[in-house]
N, C-alpha and C positions, 0 to 999 in steps of 0.2 A: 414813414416820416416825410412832411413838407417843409421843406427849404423857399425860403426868399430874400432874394437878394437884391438889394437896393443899388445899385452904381453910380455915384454922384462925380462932379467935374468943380472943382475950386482952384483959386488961385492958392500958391504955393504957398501963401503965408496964414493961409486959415486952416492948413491942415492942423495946426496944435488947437487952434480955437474950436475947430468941430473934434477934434480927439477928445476935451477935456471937457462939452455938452455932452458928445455921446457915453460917454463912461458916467457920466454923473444922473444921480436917481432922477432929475428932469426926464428923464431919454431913457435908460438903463432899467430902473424902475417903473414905469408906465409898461413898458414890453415884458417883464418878468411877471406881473401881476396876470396877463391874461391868462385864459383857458386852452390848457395844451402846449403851453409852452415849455421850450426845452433848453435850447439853449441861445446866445447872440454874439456876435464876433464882428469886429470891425477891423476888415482886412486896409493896409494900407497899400499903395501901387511899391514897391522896391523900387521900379524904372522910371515912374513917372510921376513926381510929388503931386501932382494936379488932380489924383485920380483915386478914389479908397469907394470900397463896399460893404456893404452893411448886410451880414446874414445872420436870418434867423432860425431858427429851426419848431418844428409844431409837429406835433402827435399828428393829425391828419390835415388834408385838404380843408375840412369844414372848421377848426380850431384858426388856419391862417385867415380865414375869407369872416371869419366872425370877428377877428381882431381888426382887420382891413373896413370891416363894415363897422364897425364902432365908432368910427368917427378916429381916435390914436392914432394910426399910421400917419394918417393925413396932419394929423395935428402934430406929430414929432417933425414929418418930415419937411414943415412950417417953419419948424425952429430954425433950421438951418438953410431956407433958402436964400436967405439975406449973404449965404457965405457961397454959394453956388455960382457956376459962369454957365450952367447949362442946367435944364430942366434936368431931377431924375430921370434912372433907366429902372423899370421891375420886372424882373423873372421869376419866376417858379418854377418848382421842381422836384419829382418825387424821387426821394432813395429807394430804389428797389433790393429787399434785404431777401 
């Protein structure tokens, strides 16, 4: 399984504004439709409201890199730049089972 993780920086008072884009089928839907997909979780910081991540999870390496290469990531992660105080961060990551 491939994991990616988005890690984004907002001001404290947009975390409800991007909690309720990202749960909603704008955001939510787009990522569930593709190929290989498994599951998406939007972690919020406990310690630091300024701070939440976005994971998603994919059957393999080539299911995240085909959704990444579709043009979608890019375009979800559009939506909410306008709430951001800092560019994203993106990692990847394979579970070894």
């Amino acid at each position: 399984m491939w994991i990616r993780m988005t890690r984004v920086k907002m001001d404290a008072e947009n975390r409800e504004i991007a909690r309720d884009l990202y749960n909603s089928g704008e955001v939510s839907g787009v990522i569930s439709e593709h190929k290989g997909y498994r599951f998406h979780y939007l972690l919020e910081n406990v310690d630091d409201d300024t701070e939440s991540i976005s994971i998603t999870a994919w059957n393999t390496e080539a299911d995240a890199l085909s959704y990444e290469s579709s043009g979608a990531y890019a375009e979800l992660v559009g939506k909410f730049m306008a709430l951001m105080t800092e560019p994203p961060v993106l990692s990847s990551y394979e579970v070894l089972e």
